[in-house]
C-alpha positions as CSV (number, residue, x, y, z in Angstrom):
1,X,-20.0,-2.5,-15.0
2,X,-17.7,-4.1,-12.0
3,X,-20.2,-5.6,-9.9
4,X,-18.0,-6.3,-6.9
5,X,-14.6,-5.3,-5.3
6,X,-12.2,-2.8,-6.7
7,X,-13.9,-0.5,-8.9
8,X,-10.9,2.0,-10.0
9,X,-9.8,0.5,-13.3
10,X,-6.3,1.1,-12.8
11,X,-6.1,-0.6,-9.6
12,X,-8.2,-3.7,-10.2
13,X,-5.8,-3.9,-13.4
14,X,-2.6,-3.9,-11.7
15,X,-3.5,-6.2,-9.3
16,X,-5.0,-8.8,-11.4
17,X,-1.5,-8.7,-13.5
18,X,0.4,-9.0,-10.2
19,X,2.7,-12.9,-10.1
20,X,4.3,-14.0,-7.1
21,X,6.5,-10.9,-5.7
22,X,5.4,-8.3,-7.4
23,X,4.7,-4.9,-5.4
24,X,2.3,-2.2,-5.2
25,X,2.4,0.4,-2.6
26,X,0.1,2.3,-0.9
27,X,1.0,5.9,0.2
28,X,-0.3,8.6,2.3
29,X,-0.6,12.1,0.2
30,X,3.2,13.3,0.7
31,X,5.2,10.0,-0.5
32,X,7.4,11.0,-3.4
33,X,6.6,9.0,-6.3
34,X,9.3,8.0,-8.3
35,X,8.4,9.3,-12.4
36,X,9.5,5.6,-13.9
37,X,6.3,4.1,-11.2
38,X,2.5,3.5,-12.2
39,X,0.8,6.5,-10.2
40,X,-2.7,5.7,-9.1
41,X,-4.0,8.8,-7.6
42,X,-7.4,8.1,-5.5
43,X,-6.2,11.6,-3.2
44,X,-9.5,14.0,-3.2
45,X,-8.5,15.8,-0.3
46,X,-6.9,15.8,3.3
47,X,-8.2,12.7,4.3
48,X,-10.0,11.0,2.0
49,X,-9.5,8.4,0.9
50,X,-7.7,7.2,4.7
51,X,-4.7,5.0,4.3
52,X,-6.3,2.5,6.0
53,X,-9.9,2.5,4.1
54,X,-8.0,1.9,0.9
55,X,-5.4,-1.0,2.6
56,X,-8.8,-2.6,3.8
57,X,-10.5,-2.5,0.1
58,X,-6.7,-3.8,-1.5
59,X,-6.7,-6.7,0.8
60,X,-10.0,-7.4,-0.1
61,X,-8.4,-8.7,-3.5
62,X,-4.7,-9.4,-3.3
63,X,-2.7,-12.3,-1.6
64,X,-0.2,-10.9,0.5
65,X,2.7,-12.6,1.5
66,X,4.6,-10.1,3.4
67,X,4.2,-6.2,4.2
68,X,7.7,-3.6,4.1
69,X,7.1,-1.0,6.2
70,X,9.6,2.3,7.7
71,X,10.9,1.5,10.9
72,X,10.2,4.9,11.8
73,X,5.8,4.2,11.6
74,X,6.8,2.0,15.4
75,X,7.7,5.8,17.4
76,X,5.3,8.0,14.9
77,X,2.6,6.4,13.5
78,X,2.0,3.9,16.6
79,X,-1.6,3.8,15.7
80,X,-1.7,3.3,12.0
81,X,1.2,0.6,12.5
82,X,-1.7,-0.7,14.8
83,X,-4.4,-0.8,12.5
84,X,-1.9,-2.4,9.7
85,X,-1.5,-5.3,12.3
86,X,-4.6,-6.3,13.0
87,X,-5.7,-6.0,9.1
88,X,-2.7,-8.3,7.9
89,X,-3.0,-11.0,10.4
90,X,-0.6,-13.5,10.1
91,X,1.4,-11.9,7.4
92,X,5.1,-11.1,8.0
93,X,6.3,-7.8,8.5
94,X,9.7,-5.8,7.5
95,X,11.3,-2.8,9.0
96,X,13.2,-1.0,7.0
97,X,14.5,3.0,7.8
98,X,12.0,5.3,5.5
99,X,14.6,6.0,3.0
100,X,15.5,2.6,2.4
101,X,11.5,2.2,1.6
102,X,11.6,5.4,-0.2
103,X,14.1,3.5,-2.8
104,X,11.8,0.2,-2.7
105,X,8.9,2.0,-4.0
106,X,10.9,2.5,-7.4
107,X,10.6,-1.8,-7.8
108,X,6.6,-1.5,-7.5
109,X,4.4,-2.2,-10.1
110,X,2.1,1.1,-8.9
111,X,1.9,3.1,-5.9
112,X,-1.6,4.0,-4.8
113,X,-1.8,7.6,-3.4
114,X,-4.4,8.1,-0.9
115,X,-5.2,11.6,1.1
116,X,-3.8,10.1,4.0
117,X,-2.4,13.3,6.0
118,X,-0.3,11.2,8.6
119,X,3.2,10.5,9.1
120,X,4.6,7.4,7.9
121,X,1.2,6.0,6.5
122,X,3.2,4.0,3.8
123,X,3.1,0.1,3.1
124,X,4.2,-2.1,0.3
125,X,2.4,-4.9,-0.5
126,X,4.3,-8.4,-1.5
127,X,2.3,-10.4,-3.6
128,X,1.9,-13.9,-2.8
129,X,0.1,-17.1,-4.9
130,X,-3.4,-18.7,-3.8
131,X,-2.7,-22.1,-4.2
């Protein structure tokens, strides 16, 4: 057994396979998920897993070396885009309009579905290297 860190198998695996600029997303419940895309459901119900709880326990294990978000979290999701701040720190950020990152999410290596019920609760994850 996994003594520490991410304990789902499928998302400790795809992030220790991850090289510099790969992607993985994370998604709140109503995302579309493109069929070609690793799914990695963790939804139970509304709310649980949070978006956030699940960005928290990702960053926990992966170098990031930028974040993609929709432009559209800044007017409706002013509190999540928040919270995404203050967990990346010094990590750049991109704005793109929500159906441009709809069509990103088909270049990820997995999009992890939470039971975020929020709008716009939707981030992809660049990897960067360690050393």
């Amino acid at each position: 057994m996994k003594k520490t860190g991410v304990i789902n198998a499928p998302m400790a695996a795809v992030i220790a396979e991850l090289g510099h600029m790969d992607m993985i997303a994370i998604a709140d419940a109503g995302l579309p998920i493109p069929k070609t895309v690793n799914r990695i459901d963790l939804a139970l119900k509304q709310g649980i897993p949070g978006f956030i709880e699940t960005l928290r326990v990702v960053l926990t294990e992966m170098q990031v070396e930028k974040v993609i978000l929709a432009e559209e979290i800044k007017r409706q999701n002013p509190l999540i885009l928040n919270e995404i701040i203050n967990l990346i720190g010094e990590v750049s950020i991109e704005f793109v309009p929500h159906a441009d990152f709809k069509e990103m999410t088909k270049n990820t290596r997995a999009i992890i579905r939470t039971g975020e019920f929020s709008p716009y609760a939707n981030i992809i994850l660049v990897s960067g290297v360690v050393f």
